[in-house]
Structures are given as structure tokens and as C-alpha cells.
N, C-alpha and C positions, 0 to 999 in steps of 0.2 A: 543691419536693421533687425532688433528683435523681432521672434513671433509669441505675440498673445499665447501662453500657454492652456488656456483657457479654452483657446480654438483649434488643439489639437486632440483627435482621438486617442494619442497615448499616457494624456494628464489623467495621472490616475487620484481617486476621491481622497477623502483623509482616512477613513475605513482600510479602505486598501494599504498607504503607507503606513500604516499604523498596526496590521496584521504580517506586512512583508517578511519581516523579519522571523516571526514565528515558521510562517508556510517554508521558507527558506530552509530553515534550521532542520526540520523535519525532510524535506526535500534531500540536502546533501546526505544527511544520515542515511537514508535509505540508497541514496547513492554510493553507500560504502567506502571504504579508506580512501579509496583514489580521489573521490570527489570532497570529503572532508581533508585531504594530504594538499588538493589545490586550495583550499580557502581555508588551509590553519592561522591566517593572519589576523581572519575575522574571528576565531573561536579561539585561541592558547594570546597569553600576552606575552608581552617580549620584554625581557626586563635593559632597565637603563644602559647598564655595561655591556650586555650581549650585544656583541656581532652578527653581522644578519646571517652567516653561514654557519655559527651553533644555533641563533636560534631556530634557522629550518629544520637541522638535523634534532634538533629536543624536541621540535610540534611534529615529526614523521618516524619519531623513534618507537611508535608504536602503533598497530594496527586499529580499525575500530572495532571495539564488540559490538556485534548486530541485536542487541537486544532487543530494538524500536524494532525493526524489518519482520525480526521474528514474532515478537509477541501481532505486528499487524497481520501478518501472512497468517498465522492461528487466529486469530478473528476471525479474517478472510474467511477461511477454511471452515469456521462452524458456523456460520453466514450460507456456506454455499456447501456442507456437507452433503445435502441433497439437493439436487436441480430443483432451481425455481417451481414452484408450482401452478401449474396455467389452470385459469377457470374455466368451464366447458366450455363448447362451441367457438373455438376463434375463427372470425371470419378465413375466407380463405388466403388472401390479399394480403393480411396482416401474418397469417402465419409463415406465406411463403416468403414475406420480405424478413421472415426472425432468421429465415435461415444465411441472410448477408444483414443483417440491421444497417449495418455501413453503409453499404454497398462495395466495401472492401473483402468481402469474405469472412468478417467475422460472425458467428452464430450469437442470435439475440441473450443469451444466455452465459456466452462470455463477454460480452460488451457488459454485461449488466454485473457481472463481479468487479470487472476493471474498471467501471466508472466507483462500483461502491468502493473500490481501493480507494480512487481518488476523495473519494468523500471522504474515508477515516483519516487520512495521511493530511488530509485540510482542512476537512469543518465543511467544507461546502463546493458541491461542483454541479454542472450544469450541462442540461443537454437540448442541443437544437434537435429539434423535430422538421426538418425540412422534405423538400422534392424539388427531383430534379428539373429542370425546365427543358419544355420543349426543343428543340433545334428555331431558330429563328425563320419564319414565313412557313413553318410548317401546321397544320390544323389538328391537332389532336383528338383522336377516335380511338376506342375502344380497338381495335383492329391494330393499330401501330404503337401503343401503349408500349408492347412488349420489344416491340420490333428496335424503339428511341431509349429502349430503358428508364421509363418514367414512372416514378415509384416513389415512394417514401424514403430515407435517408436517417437515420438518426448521427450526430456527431458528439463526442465527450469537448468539454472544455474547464481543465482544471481554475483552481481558485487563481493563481498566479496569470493565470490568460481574460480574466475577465478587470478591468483595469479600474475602469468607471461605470455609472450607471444612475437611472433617474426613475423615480416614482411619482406616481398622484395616486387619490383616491377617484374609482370611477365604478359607479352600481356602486357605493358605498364597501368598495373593496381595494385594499390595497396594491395596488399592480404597478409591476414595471412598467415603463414606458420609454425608457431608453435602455440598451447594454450594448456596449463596446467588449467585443469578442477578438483576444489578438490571434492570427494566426501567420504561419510560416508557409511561404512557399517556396517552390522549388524554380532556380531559373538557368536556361541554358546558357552557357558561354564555350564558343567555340562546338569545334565538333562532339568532345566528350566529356568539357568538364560541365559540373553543376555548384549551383551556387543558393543560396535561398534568400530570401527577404520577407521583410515583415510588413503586414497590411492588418487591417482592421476592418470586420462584419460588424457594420453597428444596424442591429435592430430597432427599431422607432415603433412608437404608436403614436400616430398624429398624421397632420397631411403635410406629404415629401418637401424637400425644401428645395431652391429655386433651382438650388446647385447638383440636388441629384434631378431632377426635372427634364436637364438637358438627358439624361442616360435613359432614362422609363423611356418606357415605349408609348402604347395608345392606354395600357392599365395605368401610368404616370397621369395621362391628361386625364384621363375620369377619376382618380381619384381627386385630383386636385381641383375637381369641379364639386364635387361631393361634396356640399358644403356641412360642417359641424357634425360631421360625422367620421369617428376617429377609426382609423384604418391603419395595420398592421404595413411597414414596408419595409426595406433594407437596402445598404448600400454600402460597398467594401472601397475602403479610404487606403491610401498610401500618401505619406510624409514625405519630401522630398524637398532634400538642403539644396539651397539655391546659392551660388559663387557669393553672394553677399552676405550669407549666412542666418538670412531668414531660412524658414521653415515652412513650404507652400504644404496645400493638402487638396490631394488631385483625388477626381472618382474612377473608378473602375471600372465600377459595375454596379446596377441599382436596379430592384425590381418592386414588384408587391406583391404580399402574399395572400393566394385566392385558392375556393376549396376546388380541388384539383377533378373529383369526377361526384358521380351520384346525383340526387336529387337538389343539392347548393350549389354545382359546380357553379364555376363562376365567381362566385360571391367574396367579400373580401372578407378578410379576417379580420375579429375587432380584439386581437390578444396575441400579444408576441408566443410564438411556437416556441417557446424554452421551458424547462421542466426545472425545476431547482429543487435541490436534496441537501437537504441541514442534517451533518449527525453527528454536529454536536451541540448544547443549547443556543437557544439563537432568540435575541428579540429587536431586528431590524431584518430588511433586504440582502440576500447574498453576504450579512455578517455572522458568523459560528462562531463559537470556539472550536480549536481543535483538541477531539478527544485524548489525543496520544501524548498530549505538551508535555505534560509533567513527566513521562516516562524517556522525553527525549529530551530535556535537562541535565535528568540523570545518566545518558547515557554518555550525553555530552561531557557530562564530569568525570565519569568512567577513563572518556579518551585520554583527558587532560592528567589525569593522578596515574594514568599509563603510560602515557609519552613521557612523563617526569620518572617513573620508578624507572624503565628501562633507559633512558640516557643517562642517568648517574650509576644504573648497575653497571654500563659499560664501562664508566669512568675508575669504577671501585675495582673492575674485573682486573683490572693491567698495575701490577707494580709501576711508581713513579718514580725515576732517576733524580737525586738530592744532589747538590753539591753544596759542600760547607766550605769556604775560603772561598780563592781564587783560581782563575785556572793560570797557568805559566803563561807569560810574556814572550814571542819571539826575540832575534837580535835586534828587531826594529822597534821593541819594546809594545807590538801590536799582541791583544789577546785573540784567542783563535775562538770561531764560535764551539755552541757547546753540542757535540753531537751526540747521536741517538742509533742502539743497533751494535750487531754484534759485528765484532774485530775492528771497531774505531778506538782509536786509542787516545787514552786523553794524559795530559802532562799538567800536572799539580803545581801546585807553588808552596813552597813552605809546608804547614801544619796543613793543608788543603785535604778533604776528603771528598769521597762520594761511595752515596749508597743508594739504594731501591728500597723504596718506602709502599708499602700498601695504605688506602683510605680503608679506613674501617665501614663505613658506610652504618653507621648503627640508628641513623636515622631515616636508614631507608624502610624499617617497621613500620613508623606511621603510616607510609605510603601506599604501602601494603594493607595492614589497615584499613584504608580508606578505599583501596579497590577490591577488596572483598565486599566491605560495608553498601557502596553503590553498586554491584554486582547483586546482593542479596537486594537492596533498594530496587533493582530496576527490576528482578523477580518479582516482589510482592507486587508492583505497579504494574506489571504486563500480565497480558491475558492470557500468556502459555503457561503459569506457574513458574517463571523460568528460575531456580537456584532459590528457592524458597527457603526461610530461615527454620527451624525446627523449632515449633512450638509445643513442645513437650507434649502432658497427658491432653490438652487442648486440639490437637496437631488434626484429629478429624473434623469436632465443629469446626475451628476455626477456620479451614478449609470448605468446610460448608457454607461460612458465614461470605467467605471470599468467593464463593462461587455465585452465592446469589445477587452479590454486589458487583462481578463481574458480567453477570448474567445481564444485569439491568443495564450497564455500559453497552455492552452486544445490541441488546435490543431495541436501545436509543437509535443504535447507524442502522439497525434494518427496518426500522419503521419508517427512518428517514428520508434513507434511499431507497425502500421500497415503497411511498409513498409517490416519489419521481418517479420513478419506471411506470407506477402505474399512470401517472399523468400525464406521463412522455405517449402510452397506451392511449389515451385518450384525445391526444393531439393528433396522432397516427391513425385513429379512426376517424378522427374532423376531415382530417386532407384526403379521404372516400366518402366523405357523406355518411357515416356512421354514427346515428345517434348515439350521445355520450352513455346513454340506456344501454347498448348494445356492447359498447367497447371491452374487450378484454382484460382481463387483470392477470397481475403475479404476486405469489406467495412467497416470499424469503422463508428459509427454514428456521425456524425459532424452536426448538426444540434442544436446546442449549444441555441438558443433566448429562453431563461427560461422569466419566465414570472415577468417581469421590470415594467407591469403597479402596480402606486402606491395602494393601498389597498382605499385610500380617495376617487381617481377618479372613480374607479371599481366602488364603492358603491353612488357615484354622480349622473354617468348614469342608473346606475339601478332604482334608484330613480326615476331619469327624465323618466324613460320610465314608469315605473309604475303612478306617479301623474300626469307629464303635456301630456302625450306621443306622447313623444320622439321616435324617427320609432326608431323599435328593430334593424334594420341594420346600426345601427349607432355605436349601442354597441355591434355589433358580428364583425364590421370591425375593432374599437378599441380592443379590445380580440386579433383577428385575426395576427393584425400588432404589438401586442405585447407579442406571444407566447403563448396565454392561449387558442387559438385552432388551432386545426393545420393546417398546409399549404396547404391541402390538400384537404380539410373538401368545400363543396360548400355552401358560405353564405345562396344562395337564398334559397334552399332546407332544410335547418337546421332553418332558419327563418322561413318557411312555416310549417315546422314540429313544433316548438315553438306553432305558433300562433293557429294551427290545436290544440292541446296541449291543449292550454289555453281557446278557446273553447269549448273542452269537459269538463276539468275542469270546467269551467262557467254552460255548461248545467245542470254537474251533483249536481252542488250546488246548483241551480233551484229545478233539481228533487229533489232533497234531503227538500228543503224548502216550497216546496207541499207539500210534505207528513206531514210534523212537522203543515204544518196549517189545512190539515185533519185530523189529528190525534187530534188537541187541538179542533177544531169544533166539532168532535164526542164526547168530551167530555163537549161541549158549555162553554170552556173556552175561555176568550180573546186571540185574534191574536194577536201574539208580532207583534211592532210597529202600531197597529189601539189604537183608543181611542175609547171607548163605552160613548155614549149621554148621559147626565144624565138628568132626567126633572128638 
């Protein structure tokens, strides 16, 4: 008996089928050769005549370049050069939960780069803002708060974990109102092994339905008494194949979400606690682009023009044993096969030769070629500079020109996702009764001017200040207006410090060069650089 796929939590939207393949593509890459070496079947094609055992060894005959990993990790990295920056006064509550946001141990500060990872690697990820619930019959007071661990929570769920999801306009605003969230768990078998499965948090706005009703407790029956008034609740699904080969869909668990202390406690939430971070353009729900695509095409084609030049290098590397005629016939008039290897011997027939033949392989330049050419490609594309082409007397602007167009890329994913974090912030002050007035915010570092001065000039001025000299504030304002010190830093005062610096350096090369001429005087040797008279 089928099951309505319709009425499962893992029926994912057309949005989603329609992005999989992208989110994928970027997924294995950054998973590196191993993970692109198990799925060469999806990415290198297999030609008609190939065997399945050359065509493995041609799609794993060569490693992946990390291009994509690298140029995101450098993102990353000028994204998060400096720690977040926190606005004054964060409640107490909210600071002391930054130090686990999870509740797993991670600091609010790295949960918030590795979710922005997830952002740039997808286009779009998303964070539940929840709390933990009480122990069941227990009465929650300020006094055992601590004692239950009852707190805020924040969780990551990449683009590939959010399946499906449903909207309306309500306040004349576009809001979710369904998301299916997949996640893994972990289950025992036996005494020590572990095993995992997969279950589904589908968050809802609207009033519970009949089938999570049996699992709520007494917040279940009042809401569903509530008439027309739209409330936040959840309920974690598991799929389960039945001997007839339908597919039933049992509950788990199902609660509602109510603000946890403060002057609302109680009250229910009229907005699913999820934060969503777009960083790349987006004009729908949980749909992006992802920023990095084009670079992981190319890297894609990197792999494939590399698994081809190094399988046929090896083929070119090894002379190829020829044979012209026949080989000799036993007395049973049977040919013997043809072997391979030193001290086998082979018996001819007639005019019969055999030689060792090399490929020339002279069309393995194009190949070559073409992974230089996507090598320099996925440079210009990536945002570490990576294998940049030379562009002659141009080679500075044009560098500048890529820097500000890189810049605005960067800037896109930290508006993005720091536009979530902050909202994720704001959810996390609802679940204490913290006016959204009051909630705390974070600052991404945007301060992107990496240092553009060429390496030639750097070492030109330095030059000019040491032989002809050049005032040193010529080369701390050059520095200055081109990233290599910071915006902050006061020339005159680091210039005085330099030249204070270089003074005592000077003296103490002095003193140092007294003593070397008293020292060789006491022993009435010549002073290096004097001349002694001769008569």
C-alpha cells in the first residue's frame, strides 16, 4: 500500500529539489578527494567502451584541489578576523548562556562563525532558538532554574536539513508557518554498539493538530482552546516502514512554545523561534543562491582535466610491448598467450617481431592547458586571490578593482548572517522577557582593506627611507591607506616610537663598537678600519 507522499515530513518542496544538487556539489568539494573519490560517478562521465575498473581508476587518478575550502575558509577568516563585536550591557542570562549557546560547550562566538560557514557553503541556514523544558511534574522557579539546566539553547541547521516549509502573510508580513527540520539521532543497540536514525522537528504556527494533541500535555489543551489565535508549537515525527510497505508517521514528542520567565512567562509565542541568514541573493523563504557556485564548477572541472591528464600520464609513462606476426604454434598446433615481464620468453613464427613502443602523449598539452587555465579561473573567482593571472602594468588597480568587488561579496554573507545572529539575539531575549528594546546585538568585522600594497613598492620606500631618507611618514601613510596598519594606530606616535627605536639601536651599536676597539687595543691589535704607518 502506498503512502501519500504528501503526508510525509521528508517530502521535500520543489525549491529544495531544485537547489539539492548545487548544495551537494559544494558539500562533497569541501569534503575533499575522499568524499568527491566516493561520488566520481555523479561528477567524471564514463565513456561507452570503458570498463568499470579504468573507469574508477581515471575519476580517482587524481586528487582534488581545495580551491572552494580555501578561498571559503579566507572569507571565513576576514569575516571573523576580529571577534564579533557585542553592543553594551548584555543582560546577564544571555551572556552567561554565550559562553555554551548549544549547550554543548561551544562559545557563542564560535557557533556564530560555523553557522556563517554554513551560510556561505549554501546560501542559507538557519537557527532554532529554543529552551530546554522542564523535567515533567516539576514546577519551575527561579531557585531550580539552574539546578534543571533550563535555559536558552540555540541549534545550526544546514540548507540540506531543512526539507520543506510553508508560509502566509500575517501583520501583513511574510512569515513562516511551517519548517521541517531533519535531524539524526543517536540509538542504542546492545550493550555498546550505537546506531542513529532519522526524525523530523516540524515547527508550526497555527493550532496543534489532533495527532500531536494526544502527546501536549495541559499547554496542548489550551491552546487548542484558543480560539483564532495563532500559536507557535512543535512536534518531532518519525517515518516508519510498515511489513506492507506503506510508510506510517508516529509522534514523538510535541510541545508549545511559551516565554519561559520574566514579566510574559507563560504566554505563547505567536512566531516560530528560527532565525534565517540569506548570504546569497534571495527573493523567496529559505531560497539563496549560493555564493561560492561558480567557483565550485570550476573547481569541479579542475578535478576532472586532472583525473584525465594523470591517467593517461601514466599510460604514456610505461613503454608498450608490440608484436608484428604471430607468435609460434605448439605441437598441438595451440598459440601460447602473450606474456609481459622480464625472463619470459616468447617464440616467434616466421618474419614475426616484437618491440616496445612509447605513446607520445603530445596531446596531453591541451590538458595541461586547461588545468592551468581553471587553476588561474578558480583564483580570480575565489576570495584568497588564489594563483592570480598577471595583469601587467594594470596588475595594482586591477587588484584594487577585485578587491572592492570581493569586498561587496564578503559583505553580502556578513550582513546576512549577521542579520540572524542578531535575530537569533532577539529571540533569546523573548524566551526571558526581554524587550526586543533591550536585546543585545553583534557586529561582524567588516573592515575587509587587506593589504593591496604591491610587494615592489613596499620594498621601494623602505629603501628610499633607509639610503636617500625618505621621512618615515611617508611610508607609515602609504601602509596606513593600504591596510598593513591599522586605522586606528596614530602615525605620529608609531613614527616617534620607530625613530626613538632606531636610536637606541644606533647607540647600542656604538657601545657595542667601543668595546670591540678596547678590547683589540688591550690586546695592541689594529683597529678595524685604521691603517697603521709603516716607515
Amino acid at each position: 500500500m502506498a503512502t501519500d507522499p504528501s503526508n510525509l515530513p521528508s517530502t521535500p518542496r520543489a525549491e529544495y529539489t531544485a537547489y539539492r544538487p548545487q548544495v551537494e556539489l559544494v558539500r562533497r568539494l569541501l569534503g575533499g578527494t575522499p568524499m568527491m573519490h566516493a561520488f566520481y560517478q555523479v561528477y567524471i562521465e564514463k565513456w561507452k567502451a570503458e570498463t568499470p575498473e579504468s573507469y574508477a581508476k581515471r575519476a580517482k587518478a587524481s586528487k582534488v584541489y581545495g580551491m572552494l575550502s580555501r578561498s571559503l575558509s579566507a572569507s571565513i577568516g576576514m569575516l571573523f578576523a576580529k571577534p564579533p563585536e557585542r553592543s553594551p550591557d548584555w543582560p546577564a542570562r544571555i551572556d552567561a548562556d554565550w559562553e555554551s549557546i548549544d549547550g554543548r560547550g561551544t562559545h557563542g562566538d564560535v557557533f556564530a562563525k560555523r553557522y556563517t560557514r554554513d551560510g556561505l557553503a549554501d546560501g542559507v541556514a538557519v537557527i532554532l532558538v529554543d529552551h530546554t523544558p522542564p523535567p515533567k511534574g516539576v514546577e519551575v522557579s527561579a531557585a531550580n532554574e539552574a539546578e534543571y539546566n533550563l535555559r536558552v539553547i540555540w541549534s545550526r541547521y544546514a540548507r540540506l536539513d531543512i526539507p520543506s516549509w510553508d508560509e502566509d502573510t500575517i501583520n501583513n508580513r511574510r512569515v513562516p508557518t511551517r519548517v521541517n527540520l531533519r535531524e539524526s539521532r543517536a540509538v542504542r543497540t546492545g550493550a555498546f554498539g550505537v546506531t542513529t536514525k532519522t526524525v523530523y522537528r516540524v515547527l508550526h504556527l497555527g493550532t496543534p493538530s489532533i495527532r500531536a494533541l494526544a502527546t501536549l500535555e495541559d499547554g496542548g489543551a489550551l491552546a487548542l482552546r484558543t480560539s483564532g489565535q495563532a500559536i507557535a508549537w512543535w512536534e518531532v515525527l518519525e517515518e516508519v516502514k510498515e511489513p506492507n510497505g506503506a510508510v506510517s508517521v508516529i509522534v514523538l514528542e510535541a510541545g508549545v512554545f511559551r516565554i519561559a520567565s520574566g514579566p510574559t512567562a507563560g504566554e505563547f509565542w505567536d512566531e516560530i523561534p528560527i532565525a534565517i541568514g540569506y548570504a546569497g541573493d534571495t527573493d523567496a523563504l529559505l531560497v539563496a543562491q549560493i555564493p561560492l557556485l561558480d567557483l565550485a564548477y570550476c573547481n569541479l572541472e579542475h578535478w576532472r582535466i586532472a583525473s584525465n591528464l594523470n591517467h593517461y600520464s601514466d599510460l604514456c609513462a610505461f613503454p608498450q610491448r608490440v608484436l608484428k606476426g604471430n607468435l609460434a604454434a605448439d605441437e598441438n598446433g595451440v598459440r601460447p598467450g602473450y606474456g609481459f615481464g622480464p625472463g619470459v620468453l616468447t617464440h616467434l613464427e616466421g618474419d614475426a617481431e616484437v618491440s616496445w613502443d612509447e605513446l607520445k602523449g603530445t596531446s596531453l598539452d591541451k590538458l595541461r592547458d586547461g588545468l592551468h587555465e581553471t587553476k588561474d579561473e578558480g583564483g580570480e573567482l575565489g576570495a584568497s586571490f588564489l594563483s592570480k593571472k598577471t595583469r601587467g602594468v594594470e596588475a595594482a588597480e586591477a587588484k584594487r578593482i577585485d578587491s572592492v568587488a570581493e569586498n561587496a561579496t564578503i559583505q553580502t554573507v556578513g550582513i546576512g548572517t549577521g542579520d540572524a545572529l542578531n535575530e537569533a539575539l532577539r529571540l533569546h531575549a523573548k524566551w526571558y522577557g526581554i524587550p526586543k528594546e533591550q536585546a543585545p546585538t553583534l557586529t561582524l568585522n567588516s573592515d575587509f582593506e587587506m593589504a593591496t600594497m604591491d610587494p615592489g613598492l613596499l620594498t621601494a620606500l623602505v629603501t628610499a627611507c633607509k639610503e636617500v631618507g625618505l621621512p618615515i611618514e611617508i611610508l607609515l601613510d602609504q601602509m596606513k591607506s593600504r591596510g598593513l596598519i591599522g586605522k586606528d594606530v596614530d602615525l605620529d606616535e608609531l613614527a616617534a616610537e620607530m625613530m626613538a627605536n632606531a636610536a637606541a639601536a644606533e647607540a647600542e651599536a656604538e657601545r657595542q663598537r667601543e668595546m670591540q676597539v678596547e678590547a683589540l687595543q688591550a690586546r695592541q691589535a689594529p683597529v678595524p678600519g685604521k691603517w697603521e704607518a709603516k716607515p
